[in-house]
C-alpha positions as CSV (number, residue, x, y, z in Angstrom):
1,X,88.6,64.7,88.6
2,X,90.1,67.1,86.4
3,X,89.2,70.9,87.5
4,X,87.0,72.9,85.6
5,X,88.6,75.8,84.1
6,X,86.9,79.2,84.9
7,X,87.6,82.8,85.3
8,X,87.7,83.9,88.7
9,X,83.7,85.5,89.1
10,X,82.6,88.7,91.2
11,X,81.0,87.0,93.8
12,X,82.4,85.4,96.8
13,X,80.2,83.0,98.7
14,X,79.6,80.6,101.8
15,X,78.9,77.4,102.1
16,X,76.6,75.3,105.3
17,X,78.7,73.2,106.5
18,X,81.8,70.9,107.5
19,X,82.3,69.4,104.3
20,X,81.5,70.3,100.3
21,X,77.9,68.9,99.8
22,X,76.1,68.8,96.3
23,X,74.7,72.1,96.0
24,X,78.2,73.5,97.3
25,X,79.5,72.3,94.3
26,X,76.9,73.2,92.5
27,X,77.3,76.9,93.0
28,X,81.1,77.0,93.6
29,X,81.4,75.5,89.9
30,X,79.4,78.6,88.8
31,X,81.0,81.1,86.8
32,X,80.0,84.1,88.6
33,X,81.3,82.9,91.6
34,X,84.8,84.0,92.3
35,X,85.6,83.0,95.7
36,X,84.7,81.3,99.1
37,X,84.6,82.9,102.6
38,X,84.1,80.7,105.1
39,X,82.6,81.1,109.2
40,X,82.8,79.6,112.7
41,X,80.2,76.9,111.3
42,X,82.4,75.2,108.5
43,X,85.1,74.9,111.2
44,X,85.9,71.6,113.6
45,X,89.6,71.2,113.8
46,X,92.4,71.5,111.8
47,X,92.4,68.4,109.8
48,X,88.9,69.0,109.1
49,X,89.4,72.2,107.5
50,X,92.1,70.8,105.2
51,X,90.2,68.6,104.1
52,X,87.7,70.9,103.5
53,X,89.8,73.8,101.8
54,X,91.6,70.7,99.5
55,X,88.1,70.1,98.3
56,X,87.7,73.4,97.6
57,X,90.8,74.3,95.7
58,X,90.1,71.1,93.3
59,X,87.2,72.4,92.2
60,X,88.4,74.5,89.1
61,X,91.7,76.2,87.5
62,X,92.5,79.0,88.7
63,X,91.3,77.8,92.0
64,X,89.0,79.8,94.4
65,X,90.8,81.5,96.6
66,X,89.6,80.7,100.2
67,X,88.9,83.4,102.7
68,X,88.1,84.2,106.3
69,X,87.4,86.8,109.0
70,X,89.9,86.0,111.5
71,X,91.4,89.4,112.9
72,X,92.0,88.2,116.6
73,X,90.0,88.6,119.8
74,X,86.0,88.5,119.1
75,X,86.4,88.0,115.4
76,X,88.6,84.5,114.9
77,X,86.2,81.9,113.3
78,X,89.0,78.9,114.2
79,X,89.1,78.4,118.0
80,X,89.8,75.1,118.9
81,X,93.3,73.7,117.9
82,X,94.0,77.5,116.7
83,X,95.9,80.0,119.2
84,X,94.0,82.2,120.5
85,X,94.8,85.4,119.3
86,X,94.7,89.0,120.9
87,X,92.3,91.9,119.8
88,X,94.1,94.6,117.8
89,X,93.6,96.7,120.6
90,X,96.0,95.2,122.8
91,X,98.8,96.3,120.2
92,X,98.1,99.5,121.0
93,X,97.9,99.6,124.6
94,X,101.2,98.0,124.7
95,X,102.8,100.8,122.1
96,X,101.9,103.2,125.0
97,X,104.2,101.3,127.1
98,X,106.7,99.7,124.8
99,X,106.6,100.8,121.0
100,X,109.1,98.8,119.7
101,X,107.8,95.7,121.6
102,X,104.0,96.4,120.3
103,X,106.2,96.6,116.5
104,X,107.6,93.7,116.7
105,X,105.0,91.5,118.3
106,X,102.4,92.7,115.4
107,X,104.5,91.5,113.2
108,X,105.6,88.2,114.7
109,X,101.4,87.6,115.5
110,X,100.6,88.8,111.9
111,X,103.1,85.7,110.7
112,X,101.3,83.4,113.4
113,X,98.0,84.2,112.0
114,X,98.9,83.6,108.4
115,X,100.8,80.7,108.9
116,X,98.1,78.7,110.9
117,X,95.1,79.3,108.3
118,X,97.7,78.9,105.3
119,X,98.5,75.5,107.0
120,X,95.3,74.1,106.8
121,X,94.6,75.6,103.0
122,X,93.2,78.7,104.0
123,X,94.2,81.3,101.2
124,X,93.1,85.1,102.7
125,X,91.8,86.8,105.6
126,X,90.3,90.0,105.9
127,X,92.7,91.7,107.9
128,X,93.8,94.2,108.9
129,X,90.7,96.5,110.5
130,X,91.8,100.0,110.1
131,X,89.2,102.1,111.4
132,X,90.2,104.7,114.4
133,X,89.0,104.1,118.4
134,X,86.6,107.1,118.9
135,X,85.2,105.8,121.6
136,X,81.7,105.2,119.9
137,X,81.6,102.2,117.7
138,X,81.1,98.7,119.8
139,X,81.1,97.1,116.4
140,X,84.6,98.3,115.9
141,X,85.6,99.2,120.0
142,X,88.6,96.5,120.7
143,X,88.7,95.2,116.7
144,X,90.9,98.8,116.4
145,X,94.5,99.2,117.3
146,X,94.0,102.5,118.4
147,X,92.6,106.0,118.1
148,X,96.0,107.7,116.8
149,X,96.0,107.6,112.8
150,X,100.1,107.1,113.3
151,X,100.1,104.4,115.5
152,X,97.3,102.3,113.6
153,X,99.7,103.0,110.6
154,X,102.3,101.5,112.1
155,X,101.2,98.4,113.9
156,X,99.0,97.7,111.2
157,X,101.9,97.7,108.5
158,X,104.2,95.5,110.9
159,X,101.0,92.8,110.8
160,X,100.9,93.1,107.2
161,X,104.4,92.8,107.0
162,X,103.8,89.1,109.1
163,X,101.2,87.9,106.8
164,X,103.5,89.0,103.9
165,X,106.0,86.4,105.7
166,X,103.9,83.6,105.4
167,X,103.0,84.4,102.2
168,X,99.3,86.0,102.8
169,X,97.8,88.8,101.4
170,X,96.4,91.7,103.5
171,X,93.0,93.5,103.2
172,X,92.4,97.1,105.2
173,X,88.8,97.6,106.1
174,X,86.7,99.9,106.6
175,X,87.3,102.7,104.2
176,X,87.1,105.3,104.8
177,X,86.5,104.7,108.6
178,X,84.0,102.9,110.6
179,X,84.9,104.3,113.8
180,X,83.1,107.1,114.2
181,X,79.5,105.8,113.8
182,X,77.6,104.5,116.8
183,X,75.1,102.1,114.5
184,X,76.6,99.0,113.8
185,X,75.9,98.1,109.8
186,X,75.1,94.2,110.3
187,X,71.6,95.7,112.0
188,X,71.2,99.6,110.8
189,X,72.4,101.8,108.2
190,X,75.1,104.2,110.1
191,X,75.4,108.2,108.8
192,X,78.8,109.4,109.7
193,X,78.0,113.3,109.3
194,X,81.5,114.8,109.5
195,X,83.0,117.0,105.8
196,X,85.5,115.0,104.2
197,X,88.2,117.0,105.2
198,X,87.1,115.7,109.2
199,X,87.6,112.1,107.8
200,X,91.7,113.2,106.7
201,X,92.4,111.1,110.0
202,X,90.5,107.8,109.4
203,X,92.0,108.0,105.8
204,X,95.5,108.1,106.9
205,X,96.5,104.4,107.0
206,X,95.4,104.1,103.3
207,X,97.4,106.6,102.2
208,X,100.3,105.3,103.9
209,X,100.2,101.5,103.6
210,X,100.6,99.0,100.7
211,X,97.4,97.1,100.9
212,X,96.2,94.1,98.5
213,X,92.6,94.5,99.2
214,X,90.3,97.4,100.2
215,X,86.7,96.5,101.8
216,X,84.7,100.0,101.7
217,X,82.2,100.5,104.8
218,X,78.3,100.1,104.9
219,X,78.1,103.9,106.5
220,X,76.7,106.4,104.5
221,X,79.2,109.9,105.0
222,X,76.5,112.6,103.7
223,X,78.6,115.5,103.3
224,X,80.3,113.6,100.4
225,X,77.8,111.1,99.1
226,X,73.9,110.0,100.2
227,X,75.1,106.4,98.8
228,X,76.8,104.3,101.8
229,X,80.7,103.8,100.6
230,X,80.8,100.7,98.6
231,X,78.1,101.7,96.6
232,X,79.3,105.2,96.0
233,X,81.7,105.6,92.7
234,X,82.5,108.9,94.1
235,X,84.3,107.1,97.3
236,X,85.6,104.4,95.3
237,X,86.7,106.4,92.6
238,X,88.6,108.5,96.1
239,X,90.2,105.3,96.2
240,X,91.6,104.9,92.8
241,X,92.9,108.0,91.8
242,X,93.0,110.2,95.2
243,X,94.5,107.1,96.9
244,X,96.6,105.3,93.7
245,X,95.4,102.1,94.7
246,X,94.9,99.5,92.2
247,X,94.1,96.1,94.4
248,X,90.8,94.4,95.4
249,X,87.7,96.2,96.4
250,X,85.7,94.1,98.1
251,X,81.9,94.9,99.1
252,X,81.3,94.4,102.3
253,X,78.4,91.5,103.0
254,X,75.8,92.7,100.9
255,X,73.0,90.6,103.1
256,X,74.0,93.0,105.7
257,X,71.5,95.7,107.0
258,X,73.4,98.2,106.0
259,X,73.4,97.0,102.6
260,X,69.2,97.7,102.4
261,X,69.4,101.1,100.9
262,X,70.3,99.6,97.5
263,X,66.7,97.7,97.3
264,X,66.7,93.8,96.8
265,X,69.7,91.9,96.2
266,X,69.9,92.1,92.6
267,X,69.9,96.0,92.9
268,X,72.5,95.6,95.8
269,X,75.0,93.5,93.2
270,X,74.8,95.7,90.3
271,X,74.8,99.0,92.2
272,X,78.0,98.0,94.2
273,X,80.0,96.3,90.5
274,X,78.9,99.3,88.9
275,X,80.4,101.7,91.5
276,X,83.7,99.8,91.3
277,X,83.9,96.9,93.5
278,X,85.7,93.7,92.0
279,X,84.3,91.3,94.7
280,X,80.4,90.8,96.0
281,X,80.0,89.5,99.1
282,X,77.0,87.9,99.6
283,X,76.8,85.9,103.0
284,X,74.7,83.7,105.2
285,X,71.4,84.0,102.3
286,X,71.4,81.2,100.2
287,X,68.2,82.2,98.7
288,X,69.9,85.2,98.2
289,X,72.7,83.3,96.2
290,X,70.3,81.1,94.3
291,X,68.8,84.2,92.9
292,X,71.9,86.1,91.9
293,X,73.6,82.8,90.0
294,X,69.8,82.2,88.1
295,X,68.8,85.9,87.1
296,X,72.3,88.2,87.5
297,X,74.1,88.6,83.6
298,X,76.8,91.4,84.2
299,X,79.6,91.8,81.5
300,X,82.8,89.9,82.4
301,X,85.4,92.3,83.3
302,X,88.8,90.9,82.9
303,X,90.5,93.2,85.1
304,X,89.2,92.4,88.0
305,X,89.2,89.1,87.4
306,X,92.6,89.4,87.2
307,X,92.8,91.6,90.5
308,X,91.1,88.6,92.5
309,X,94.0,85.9,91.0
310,X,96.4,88.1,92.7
311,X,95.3,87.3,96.3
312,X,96.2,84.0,95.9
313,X,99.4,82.7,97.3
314,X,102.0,82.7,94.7
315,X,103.9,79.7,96.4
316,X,103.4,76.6,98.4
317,X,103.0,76.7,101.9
318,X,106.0,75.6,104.1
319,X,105.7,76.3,107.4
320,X,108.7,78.5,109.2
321,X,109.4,76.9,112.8
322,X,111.1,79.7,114.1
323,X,108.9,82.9,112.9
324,X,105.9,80.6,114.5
325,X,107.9,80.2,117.3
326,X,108.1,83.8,117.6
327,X,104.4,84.7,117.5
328,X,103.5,82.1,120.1
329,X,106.3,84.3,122.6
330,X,105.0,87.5,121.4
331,X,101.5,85.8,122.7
332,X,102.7,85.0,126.1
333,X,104.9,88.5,126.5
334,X,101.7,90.4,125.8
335,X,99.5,87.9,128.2
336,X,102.0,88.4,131.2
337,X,101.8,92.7,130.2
């Protein structure tokens, strides 16, 4: 079956199960749909997932790019047949004892990471987290390299520099900083009530790293903004001109909790596009999603359409032996430290 041909659309969505059934296609043939991030539930094994992300990609021209949270420790949605991979914040611990070692193993896991979810047709994943250790967050706790601006810089960019390697594009989250806030956003709506010049830390790594993708925070900072960041033009527009950078926003899940303030979903789309996201997330409510591809009408943007056909991989995938090699050691040398 030849595959549609579509624009890439704003809004990136989910899917049930194992397989495509006929309401996946349904909805991924839509034109406002843009993407597909998949979870722990549309995961068996390897083989599975090929033939799941093959299905996918044969859907339409350009094909949806295909993403995932998989970051390492609690948040890695492929277990089984996938190495287990180690929570950002064991990168930091070991730059306390060995920076060059912590450097180089980021970078050699960062391949490892890519290279497994590229094998198996798996386009993206939203990594890495760059929000500071303050001691506060248990959403964010481990999930953060550290609690030093510097040394999140660094390891950080040596893991982009690994998914780079396998040919994956990176996407820094949460802007401008997650860290600080106790609530966790899937549940509450955090207030992070520090000025902005108190958030010049938790900024850092954007200013200093080339990322692809940017995915603001569900936390409302109220000495800038009463809107939470994703919603806020006056944080996003931080991001464009302060910041220079001209990749992907992405929303964070817009079903979330945090999301709320905004009113009903419809309200939660359009406020987010018209602050100056490129990508809606909408996950786990497929009522949520029925609703959105019957009622929403916003006015194609080409630009960001074009921003989203960036994240996909500009070659095919061929596996490097010896970098994978690499990132299994860097595994074990971090286990046995």
């Amino acid at each position: 079956m030849k595959p549609t041909e579509l624009p890439l659309g704003p809004l990136m969505i989910d899917i049930a199960g194992l397989s495509l059934q006929e309401i996946d296609i349904e909805r991924l043939s839509h034109p406002l749909v843009g993407g597909v991030i998949l979870f722990s539930r549309n995961y068996r094994d390897p083989q599975q997932l090929r033939l799941l992300c093959d299905a996918i990609h044969a859907l339409r021209h350009p094909s949806l790019p295909i993403t995932i949270d998989h970051e390492g420790g609690r948040v890695q949605r492929c277990r089984e047949g996938f190495t287990r991979l180690p929570a950002m914040s064991e990168f930091g611990r070991w730059w306390h004892k060995d920076p060059d070692a912590a450097i180089n193993a980021a970078k050699a896991i960062g391949y490892l990471l890519a290279a497994e979810l590229r094998n198996c047709g798996v386009d993206f994943s939203f990594t890495p987290v760059l929000d500071l250790d303050w001691g506060r967050s248990s959403v964010i706790g481990d999930r953060a390299f550290d609690s030093d601006p510097r040394i999140v810089t660094k390891l950080a960019g040596s893991l982009i520099t690994g998914l780079m390697m396998a040919g994956m594009r990176c996407c820094g989250k949460h802007f401008p900083g997650h860290g600080w806030v106790e609530a966790d956003s899937h549940v509450a709506l955090p207030v992070d009530e520090r000025r902005f010049a108190e958030l010049a830390n938790d900024m850092l790594p954007y200013r200093h790293l080339r990322l692809d993708a940017v995915m603001p925070a569900h936390v409302i900072y109220r000495e800038v903004d009463s809107r939470p960041a994703g919603f806020s033009p006056v944080w996003l527009g931080i991001l464009r001109k302060e910041l220079g950078f001209d990749g992907v926003i992405f929303s964070d899940d817009l079903s979330m909790e945090g999301a709320s303030v905004a009113g009903g979903i419809l309200n939660r789309v359009e406020t987010a596009w018209n602050a100056g996201c490129d990508v809606l997330l909408v996950c786990n409510s497929p009522d949520d999603v029925a609703k959105l591809l019957a009622d929403w009408q916003p006015t194609f943007d080409p630009t960001k359409s074009a921003r989203v056909e960036r994240l996909r991989p500009d070659a095919p995938w061929i596996m490097n032996e010896a970098l994978y090699a690499q990132g299994r050691a860097a595994i074990a040398s971090m286990a046995s430290h």
